[in-house]
NUBA-964262 format. One record per residue (C-alpha): residue number from 1; residue in one letter; x, y, z. Coordinates in steps of 0.25 Angstrom, whole numbers, padded with zeros to 4 digits. Layout:
BEGIN
<atom><num>NUM</num><residuo>A</residuo><px>X</px><py>Y</py><pz>Z</pz></atom>
...
***
This chain:
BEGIN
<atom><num>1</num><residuo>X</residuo><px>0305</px><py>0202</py><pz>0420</pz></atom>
<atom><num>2</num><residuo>X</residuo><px>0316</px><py>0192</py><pz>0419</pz></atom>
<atom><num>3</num><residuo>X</residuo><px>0332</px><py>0194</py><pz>0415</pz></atom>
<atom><num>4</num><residuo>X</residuo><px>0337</px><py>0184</py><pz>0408</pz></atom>
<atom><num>5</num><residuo>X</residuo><px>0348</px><py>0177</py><pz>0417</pz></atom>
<atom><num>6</num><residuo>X</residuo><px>0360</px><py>0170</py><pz>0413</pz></atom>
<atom><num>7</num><residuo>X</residuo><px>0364</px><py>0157</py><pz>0420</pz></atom>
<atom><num>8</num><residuo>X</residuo><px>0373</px><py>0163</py><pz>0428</pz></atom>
<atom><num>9</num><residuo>X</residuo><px>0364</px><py>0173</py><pz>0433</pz></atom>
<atom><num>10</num><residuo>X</residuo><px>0354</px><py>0163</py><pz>0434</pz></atom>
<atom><num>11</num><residuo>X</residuo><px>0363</px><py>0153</py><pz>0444</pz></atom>
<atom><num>12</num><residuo>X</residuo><px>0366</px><py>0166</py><pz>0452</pz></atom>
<atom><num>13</num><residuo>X</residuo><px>0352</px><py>0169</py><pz>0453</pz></atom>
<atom><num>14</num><residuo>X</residuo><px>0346</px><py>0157</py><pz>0456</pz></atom>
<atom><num>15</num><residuo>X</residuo><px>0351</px><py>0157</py><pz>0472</pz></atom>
<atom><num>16</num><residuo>X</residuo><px>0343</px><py>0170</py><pz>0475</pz></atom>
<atom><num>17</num><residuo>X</residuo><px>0331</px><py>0168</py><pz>0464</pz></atom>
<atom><num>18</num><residuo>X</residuo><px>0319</px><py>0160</py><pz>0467</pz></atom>
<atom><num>19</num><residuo>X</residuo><px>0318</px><py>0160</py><pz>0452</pz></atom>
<atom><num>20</num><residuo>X</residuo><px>0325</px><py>0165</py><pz>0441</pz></atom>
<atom><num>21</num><residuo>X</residuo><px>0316</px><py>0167</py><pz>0431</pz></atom>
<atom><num>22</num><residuo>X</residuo><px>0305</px><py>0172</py><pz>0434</pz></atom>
<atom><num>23</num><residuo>X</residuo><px>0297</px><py>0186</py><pz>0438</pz></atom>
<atom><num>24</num><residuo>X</residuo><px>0295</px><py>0182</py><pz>0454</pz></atom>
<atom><num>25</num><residuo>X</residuo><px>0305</px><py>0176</py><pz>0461</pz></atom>
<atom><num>26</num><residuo>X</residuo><px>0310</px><py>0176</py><pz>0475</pz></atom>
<atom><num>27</num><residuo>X</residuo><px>0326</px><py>0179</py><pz>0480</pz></atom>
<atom><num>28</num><residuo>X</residuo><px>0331</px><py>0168</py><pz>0489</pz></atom>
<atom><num>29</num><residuo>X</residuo><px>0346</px><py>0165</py><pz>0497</pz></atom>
<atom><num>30</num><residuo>X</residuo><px>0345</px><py>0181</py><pz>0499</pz></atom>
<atom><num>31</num><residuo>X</residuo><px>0347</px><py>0187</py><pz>0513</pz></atom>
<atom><num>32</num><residuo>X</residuo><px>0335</px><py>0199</py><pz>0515</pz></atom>
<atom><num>33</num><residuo>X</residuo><px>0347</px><py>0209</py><pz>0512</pz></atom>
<atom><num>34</num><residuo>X</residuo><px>0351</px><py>0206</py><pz>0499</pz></atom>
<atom><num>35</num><residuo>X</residuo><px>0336</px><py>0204</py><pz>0496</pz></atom>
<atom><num>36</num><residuo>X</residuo><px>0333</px><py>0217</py><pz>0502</pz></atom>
<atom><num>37</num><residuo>X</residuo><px>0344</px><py>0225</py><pz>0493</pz></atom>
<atom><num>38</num><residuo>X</residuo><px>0342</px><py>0215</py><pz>0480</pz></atom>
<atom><num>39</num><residuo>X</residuo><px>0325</px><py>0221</py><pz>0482</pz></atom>
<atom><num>40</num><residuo>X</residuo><px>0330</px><py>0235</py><pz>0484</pz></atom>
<atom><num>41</num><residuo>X</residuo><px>0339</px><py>0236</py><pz>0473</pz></atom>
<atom><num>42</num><residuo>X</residuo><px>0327</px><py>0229</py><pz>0464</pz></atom>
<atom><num>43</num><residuo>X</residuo><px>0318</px><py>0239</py><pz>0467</pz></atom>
<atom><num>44</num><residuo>X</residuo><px>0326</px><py>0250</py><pz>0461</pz></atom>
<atom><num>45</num><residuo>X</residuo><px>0332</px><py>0241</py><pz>0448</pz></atom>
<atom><num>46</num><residuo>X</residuo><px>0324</px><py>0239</py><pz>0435</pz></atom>
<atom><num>47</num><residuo>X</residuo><px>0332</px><py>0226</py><pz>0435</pz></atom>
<atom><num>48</num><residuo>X</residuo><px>0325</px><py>0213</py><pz>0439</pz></atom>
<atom><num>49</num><residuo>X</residuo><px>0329</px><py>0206</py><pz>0452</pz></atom>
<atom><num>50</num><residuo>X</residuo><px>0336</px><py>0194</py><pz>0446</pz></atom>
<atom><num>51</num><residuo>X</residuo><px>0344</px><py>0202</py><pz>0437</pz></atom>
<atom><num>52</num><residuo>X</residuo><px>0348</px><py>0215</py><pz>0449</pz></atom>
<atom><num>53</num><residuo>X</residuo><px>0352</px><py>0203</py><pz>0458</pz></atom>
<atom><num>54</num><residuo>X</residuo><px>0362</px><py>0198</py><pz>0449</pz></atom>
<atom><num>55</num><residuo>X</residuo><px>0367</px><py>0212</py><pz>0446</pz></atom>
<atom><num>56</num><residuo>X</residuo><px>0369</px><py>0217</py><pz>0460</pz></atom>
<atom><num>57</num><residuo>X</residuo><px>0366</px><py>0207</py><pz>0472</pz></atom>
<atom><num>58</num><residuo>X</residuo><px>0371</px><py>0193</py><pz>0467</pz></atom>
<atom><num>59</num><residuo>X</residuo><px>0387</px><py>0198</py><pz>0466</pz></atom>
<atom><num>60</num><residuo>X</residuo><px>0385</px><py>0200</py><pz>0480</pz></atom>
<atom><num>61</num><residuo>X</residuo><px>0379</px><py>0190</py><pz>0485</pz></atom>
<atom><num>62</num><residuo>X</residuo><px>0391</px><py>0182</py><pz>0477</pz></atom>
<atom><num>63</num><residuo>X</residuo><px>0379</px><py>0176</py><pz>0467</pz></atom>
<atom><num>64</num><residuo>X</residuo><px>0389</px><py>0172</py><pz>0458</pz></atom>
<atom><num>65</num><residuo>X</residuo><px>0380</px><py>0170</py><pz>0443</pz></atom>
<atom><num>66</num><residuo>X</residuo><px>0388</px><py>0159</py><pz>0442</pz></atom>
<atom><num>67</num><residuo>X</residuo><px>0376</px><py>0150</py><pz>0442</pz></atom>
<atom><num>68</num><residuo>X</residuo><px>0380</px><py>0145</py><pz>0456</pz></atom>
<atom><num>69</num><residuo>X</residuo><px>0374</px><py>0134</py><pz>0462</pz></atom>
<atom><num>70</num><residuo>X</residuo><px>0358</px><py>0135</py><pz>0458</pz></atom>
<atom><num>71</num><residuo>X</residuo><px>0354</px><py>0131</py><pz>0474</pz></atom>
<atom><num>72</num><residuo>X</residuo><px>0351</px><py>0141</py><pz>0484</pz></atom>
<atom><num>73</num><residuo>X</residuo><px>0362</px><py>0144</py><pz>0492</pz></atom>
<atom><num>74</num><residuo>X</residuo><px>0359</px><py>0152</py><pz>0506</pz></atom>
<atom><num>75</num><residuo>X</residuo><px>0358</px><py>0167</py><pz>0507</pz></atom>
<atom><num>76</num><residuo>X</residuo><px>0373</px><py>0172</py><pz>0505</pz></atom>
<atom><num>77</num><residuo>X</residuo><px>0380</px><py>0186</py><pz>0507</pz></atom>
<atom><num>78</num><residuo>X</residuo><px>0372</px><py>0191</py><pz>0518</pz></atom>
<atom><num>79</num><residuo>X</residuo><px>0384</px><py>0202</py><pz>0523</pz></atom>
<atom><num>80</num><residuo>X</residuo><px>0384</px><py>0207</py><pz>0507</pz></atom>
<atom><num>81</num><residuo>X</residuo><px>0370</px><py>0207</py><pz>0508</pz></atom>
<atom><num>82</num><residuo>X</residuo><px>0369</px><py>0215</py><pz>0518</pz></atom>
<atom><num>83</num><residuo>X</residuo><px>0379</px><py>0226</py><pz>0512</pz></atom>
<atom><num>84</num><residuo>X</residuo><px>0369</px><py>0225</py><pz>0499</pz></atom>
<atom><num>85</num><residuo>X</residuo><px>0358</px><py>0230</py><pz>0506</pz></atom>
<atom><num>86</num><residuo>X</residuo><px>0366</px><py>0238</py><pz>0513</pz></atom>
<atom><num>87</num><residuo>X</residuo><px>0370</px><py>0244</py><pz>0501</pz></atom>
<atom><num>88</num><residuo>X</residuo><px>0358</px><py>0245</py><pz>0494</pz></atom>
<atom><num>89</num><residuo>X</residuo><px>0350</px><py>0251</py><pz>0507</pz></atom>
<atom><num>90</num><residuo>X</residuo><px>0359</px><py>0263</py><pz>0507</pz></atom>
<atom><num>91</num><residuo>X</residuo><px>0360</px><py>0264</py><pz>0492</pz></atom>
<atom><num>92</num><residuo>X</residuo><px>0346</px><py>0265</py><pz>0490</pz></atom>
<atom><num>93</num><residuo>X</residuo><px>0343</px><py>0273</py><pz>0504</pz></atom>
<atom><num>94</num><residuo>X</residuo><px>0329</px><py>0264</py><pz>0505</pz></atom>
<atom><num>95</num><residuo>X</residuo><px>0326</px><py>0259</py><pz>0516</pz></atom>
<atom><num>96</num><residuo>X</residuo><px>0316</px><py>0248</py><pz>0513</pz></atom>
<atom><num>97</num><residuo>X</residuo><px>0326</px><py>0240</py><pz>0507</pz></atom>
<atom><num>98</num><residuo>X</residuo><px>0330</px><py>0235</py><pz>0522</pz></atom>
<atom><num>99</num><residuo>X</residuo><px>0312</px><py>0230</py><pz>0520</pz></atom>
<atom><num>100</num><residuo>X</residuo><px>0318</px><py>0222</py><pz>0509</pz></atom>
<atom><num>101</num><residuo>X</residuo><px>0321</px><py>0209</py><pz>0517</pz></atom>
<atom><num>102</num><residuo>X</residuo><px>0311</px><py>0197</py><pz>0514</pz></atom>
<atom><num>103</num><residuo>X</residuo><px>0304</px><py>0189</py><pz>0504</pz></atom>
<atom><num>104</num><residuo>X</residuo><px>0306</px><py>0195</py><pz>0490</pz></atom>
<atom><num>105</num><residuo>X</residuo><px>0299</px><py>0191</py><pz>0479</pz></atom>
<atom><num>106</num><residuo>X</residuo><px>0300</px><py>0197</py><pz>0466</pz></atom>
<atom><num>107</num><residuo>X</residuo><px>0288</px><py>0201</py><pz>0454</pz></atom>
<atom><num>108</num><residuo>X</residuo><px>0294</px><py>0205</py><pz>0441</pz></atom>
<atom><num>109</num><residuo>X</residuo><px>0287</px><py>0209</py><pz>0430</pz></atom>
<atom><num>110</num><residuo>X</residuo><px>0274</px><py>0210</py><pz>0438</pz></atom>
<atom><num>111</num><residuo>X</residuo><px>0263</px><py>0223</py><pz>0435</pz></atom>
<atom><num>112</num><residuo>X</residuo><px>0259</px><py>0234</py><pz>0444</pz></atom>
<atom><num>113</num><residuo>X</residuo><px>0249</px><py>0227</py><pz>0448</pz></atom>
<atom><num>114</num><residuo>X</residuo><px>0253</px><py>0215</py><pz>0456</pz></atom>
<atom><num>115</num><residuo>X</residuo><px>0265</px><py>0224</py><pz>0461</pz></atom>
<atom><num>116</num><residuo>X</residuo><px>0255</px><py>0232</py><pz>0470</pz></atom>
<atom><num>117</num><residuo>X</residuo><px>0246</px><py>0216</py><pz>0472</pz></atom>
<atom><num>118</num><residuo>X</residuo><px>0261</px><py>0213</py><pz>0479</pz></atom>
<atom><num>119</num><residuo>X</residuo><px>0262</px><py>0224</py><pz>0484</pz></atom>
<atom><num>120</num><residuo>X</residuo><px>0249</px><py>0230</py><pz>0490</pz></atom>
<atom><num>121</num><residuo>X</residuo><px>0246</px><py>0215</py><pz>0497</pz></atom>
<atom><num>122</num><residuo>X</residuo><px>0261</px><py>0216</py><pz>0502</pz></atom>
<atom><num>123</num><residuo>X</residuo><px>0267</px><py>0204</py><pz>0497</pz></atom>
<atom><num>124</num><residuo>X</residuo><px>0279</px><py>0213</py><pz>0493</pz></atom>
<atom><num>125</num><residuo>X</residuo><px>0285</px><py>0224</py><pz>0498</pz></atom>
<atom><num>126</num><residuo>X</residuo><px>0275</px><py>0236</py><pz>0504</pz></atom>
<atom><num>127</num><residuo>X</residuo><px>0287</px><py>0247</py><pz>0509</pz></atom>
<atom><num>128</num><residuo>X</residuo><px>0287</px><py>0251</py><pz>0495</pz></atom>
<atom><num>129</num><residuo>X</residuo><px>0275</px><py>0249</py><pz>0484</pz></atom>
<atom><num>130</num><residuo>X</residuo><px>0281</px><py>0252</py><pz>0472</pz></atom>
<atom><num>131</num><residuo>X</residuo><px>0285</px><py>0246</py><pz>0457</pz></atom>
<atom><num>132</num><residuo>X</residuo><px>0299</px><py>0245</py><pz>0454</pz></atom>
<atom><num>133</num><residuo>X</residuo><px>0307</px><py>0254</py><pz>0444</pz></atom>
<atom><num>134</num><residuo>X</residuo><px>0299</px><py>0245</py><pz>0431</pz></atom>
<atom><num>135</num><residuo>X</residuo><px>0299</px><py>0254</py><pz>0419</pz></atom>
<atom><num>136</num><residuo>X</residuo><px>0285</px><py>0252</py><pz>0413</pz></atom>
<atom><num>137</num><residuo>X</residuo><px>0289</px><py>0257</py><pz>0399</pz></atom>
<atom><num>138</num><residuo>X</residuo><px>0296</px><py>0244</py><pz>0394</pz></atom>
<atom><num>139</num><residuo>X</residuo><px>0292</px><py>0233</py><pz>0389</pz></atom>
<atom><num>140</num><residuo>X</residuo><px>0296</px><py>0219</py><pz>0395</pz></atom>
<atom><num>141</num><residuo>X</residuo><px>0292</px><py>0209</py><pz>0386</pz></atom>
<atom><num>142</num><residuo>X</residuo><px>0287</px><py>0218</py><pz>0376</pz></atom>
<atom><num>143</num><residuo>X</residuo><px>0274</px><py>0224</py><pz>0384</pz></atom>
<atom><num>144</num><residuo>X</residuo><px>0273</px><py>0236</py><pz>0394</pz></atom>
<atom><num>145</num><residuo>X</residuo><px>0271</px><py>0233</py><pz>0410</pz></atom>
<atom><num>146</num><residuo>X</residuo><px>0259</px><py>0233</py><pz>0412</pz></atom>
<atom><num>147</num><residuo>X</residuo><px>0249</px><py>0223</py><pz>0419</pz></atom>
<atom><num>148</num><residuo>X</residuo><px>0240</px><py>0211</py><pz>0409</pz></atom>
<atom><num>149</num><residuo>X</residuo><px>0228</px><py>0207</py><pz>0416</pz></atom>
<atom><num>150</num><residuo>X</residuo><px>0228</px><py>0192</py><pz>0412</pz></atom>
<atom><num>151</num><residuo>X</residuo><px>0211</px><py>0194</py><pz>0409</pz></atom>
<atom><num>152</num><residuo>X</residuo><px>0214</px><py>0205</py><pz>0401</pz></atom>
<atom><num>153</num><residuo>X</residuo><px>0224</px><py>0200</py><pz>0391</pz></atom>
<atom><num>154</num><residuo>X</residuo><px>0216</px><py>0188</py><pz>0391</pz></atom>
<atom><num>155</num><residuo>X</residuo><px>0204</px><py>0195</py><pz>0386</pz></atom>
<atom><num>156</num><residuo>X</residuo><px>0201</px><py>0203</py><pz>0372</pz></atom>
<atom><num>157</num><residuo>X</residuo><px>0205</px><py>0215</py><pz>0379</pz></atom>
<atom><num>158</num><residuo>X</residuo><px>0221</px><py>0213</py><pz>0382</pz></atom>
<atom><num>159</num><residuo>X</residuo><px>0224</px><py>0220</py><pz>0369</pz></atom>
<atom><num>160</num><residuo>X</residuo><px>0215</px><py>0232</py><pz>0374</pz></atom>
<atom><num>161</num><residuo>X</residuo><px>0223</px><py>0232</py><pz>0386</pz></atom>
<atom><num>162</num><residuo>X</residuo><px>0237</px><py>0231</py><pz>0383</pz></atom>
<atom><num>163</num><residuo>X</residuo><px>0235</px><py>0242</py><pz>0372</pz></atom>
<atom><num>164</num><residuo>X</residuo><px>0229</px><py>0252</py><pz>0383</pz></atom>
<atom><num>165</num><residuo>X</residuo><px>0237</px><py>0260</py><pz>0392</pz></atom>
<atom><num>166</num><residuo>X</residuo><px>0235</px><py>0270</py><pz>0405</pz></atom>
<atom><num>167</num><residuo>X</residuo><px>0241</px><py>0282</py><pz>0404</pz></atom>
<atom><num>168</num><residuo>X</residuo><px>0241</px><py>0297</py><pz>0410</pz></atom>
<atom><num>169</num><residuo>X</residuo><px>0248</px><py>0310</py><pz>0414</pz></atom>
<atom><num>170</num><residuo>X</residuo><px>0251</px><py>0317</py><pz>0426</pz></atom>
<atom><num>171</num><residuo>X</residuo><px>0254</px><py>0333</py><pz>0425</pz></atom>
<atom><num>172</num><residuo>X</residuo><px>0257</px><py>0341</py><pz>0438</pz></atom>
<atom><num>173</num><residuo>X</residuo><px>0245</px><py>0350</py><pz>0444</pz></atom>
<atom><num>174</num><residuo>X</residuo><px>0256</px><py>0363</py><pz>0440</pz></atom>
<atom><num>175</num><residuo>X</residuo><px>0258</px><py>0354</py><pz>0426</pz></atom>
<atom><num>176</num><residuo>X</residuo><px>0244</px><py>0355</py><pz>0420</pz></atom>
<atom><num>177</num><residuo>X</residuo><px>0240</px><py>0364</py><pz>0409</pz></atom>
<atom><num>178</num><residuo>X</residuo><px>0252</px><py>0364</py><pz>0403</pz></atom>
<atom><num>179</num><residuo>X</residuo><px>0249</px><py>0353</py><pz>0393</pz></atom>
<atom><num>180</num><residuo>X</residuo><px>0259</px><py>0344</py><pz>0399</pz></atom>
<atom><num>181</num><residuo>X</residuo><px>0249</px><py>0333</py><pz>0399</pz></atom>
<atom><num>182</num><residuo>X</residuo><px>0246</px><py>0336</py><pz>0384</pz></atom>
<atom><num>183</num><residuo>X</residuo><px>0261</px><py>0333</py><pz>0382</pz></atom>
<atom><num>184</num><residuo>X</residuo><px>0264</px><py>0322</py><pz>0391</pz></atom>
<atom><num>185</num><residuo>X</residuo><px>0251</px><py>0314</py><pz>0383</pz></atom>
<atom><num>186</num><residuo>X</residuo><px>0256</px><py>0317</py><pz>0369</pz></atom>
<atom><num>187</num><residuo>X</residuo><px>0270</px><py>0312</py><pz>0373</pz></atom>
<atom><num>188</num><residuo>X</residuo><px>0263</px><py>0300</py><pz>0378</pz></atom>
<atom><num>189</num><residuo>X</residuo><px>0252</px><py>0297</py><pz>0367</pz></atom>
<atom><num>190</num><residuo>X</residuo><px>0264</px><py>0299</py><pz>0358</pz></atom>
<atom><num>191</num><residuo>X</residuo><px>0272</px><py>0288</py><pz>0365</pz></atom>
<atom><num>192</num><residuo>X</residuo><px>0259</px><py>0279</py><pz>0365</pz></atom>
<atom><num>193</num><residuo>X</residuo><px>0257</px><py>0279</py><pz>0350</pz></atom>
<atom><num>194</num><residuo>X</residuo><px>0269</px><py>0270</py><pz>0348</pz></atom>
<atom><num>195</num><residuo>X</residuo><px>0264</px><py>0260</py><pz>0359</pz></atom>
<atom><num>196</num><residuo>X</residuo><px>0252</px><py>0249</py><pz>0357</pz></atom>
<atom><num>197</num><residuo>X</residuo><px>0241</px><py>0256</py><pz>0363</pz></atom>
<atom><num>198</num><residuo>X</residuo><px>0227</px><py>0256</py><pz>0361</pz></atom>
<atom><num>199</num><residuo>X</residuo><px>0222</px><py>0264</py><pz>0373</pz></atom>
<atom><num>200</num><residuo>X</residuo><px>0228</px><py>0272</py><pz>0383</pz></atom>
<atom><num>201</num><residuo>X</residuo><px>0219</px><py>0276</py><pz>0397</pz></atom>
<atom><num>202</num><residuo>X</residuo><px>0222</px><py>0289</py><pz>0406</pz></atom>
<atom><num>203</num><residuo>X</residuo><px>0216</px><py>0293</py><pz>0418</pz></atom>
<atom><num>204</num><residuo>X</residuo><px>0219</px><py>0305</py><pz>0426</pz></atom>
<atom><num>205</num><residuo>X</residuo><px>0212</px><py>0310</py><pz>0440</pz></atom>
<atom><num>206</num><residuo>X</residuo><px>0199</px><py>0318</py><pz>0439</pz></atom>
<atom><num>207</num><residuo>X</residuo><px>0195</px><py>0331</py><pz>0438</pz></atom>
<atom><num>208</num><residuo>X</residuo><px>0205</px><py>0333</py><pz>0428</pz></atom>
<atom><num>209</num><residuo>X</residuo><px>0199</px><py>0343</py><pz>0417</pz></atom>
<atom><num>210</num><residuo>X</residuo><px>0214</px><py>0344</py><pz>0410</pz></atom>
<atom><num>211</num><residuo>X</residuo><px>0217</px><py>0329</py><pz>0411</pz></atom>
<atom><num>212</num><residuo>X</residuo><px>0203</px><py>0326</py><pz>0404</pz></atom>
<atom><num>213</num><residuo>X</residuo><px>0206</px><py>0335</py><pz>0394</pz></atom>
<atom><num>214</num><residuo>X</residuo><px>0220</px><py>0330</py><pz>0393</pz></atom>
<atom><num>215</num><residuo>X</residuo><px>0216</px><py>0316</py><pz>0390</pz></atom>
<atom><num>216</num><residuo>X</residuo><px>0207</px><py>0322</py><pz>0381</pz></atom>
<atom><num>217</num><residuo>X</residuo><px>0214</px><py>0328</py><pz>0372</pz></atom>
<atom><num>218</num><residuo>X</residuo><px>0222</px><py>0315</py><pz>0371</pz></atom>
<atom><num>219</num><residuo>X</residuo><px>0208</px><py>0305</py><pz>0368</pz></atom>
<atom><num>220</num><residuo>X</residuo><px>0207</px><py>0299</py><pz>0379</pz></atom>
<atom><num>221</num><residuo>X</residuo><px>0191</px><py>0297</py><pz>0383</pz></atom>
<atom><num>222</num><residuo>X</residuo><px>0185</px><py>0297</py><pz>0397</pz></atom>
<atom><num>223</num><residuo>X</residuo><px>0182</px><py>0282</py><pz>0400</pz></atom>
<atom><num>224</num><residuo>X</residuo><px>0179</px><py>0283</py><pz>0415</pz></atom>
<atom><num>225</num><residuo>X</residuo><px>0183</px><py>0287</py><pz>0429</pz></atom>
<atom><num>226</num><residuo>X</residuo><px>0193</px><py>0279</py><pz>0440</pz></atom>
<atom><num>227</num><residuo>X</residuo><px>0186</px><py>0275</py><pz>0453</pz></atom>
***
């Protein structure tokens, strides 16, 4: 996702950015310390880079947002940069962050699925495998995160499966026979009934008597078994 970005912020933006616009974009004219804290500081913000960089790093860095001189000037700042990450290694007491030096290159707005592509074939970062703080219950742009198979939406079936949806319960072994699940999938279907969906799917790890009669209870029909 993109912020919307005023001149000013665009001039002060356009030194360090290999683009201002769009989803993947590489930093530039950074020394490996100020990259290193700005990527450390990103992976525990909701905020996209562009926008966190201009809240906290540019000020530093002396990144005026003044629409200063659109060419790329040299790195800059080094000695503040190196109280930054300074800073932001004891503050966040992780000591990856001092891995964080290198080519950085940014994927917003991408699914699950080629997060772990990158990530498995490491082409990015393998000390830590995991998906930034992204709340999956909104909507950018209208629709839920989740992933569009360019052959599926192309095909008679894309209304079928944007309308269905995966879903199921986890109950503690000392929580079952309680009728927590029971609860837990009324308050669900309930939430459901407001939303556009045409199918939901579970699935739940065999033998499991009281989860098949669970599901059940609540219509859902046997369809097959994971392999």
């Amino acid at each position: 996702m993109t912020d919307a970005l005023t001149p000013a912020e665009r001039g002060a933006l356009a030194p360090y950015f290999s683009n201002l616009d769009g989803p993947v974009f590489a930093l530039v004219n950074l020394p490996e310390v100020v990259k290193g804290a700005l990527f450390a500081r990103y992976s525990r913000s909701p905020k996209a880079l562009r926008r966190l960089f201009l809240e906290e790093f540019a000020g530093e860095l002396g990144a005026g947002g003044d629409g200063e001189a659109a060419g790329r000037p040299p790195a800059r700042g080094l000695a503040r940069a190196e109280e930054l990450y300074a800073r932001v290694f004891v503050e966040y007491g992780d000591d990856s962050v001092a891995q964080l030096g290198g080519v950085h290159l940014a994927c917003e707005g991408v699914s699950n699925v080629l997060t772990k592509v990158l990530e498995w074939g490491r082409l990015m970062a393998y000390l830590e495998q995991s998906t930034r703080y992204v709340p999956y219950d909104d909507q950018p742009g209208g629709r839920y995160r989740y992933f569009r198979e360019a052959d599926i939406m192309a095909s008679p079936r894309a209304r079928a499966y944007e309308t269905t949806v995966e879903t199921t319960i986890y109950c503690a072994p000392e929580s079952t026979g309680k009728g927590i699940g029971r609860r837990l999938y009324a308050e669900l279907f309930a939430a459901l009934a407001a939303e556009d969906i045409n199918r939901i799917v579970a699935g739940y790890t065999l033998p499991n008597p009281a989860s098949a009669v669970l599901h059940s209870r609540f219509g859902f029909k046997p369809l097959g078994i994971f392999s």
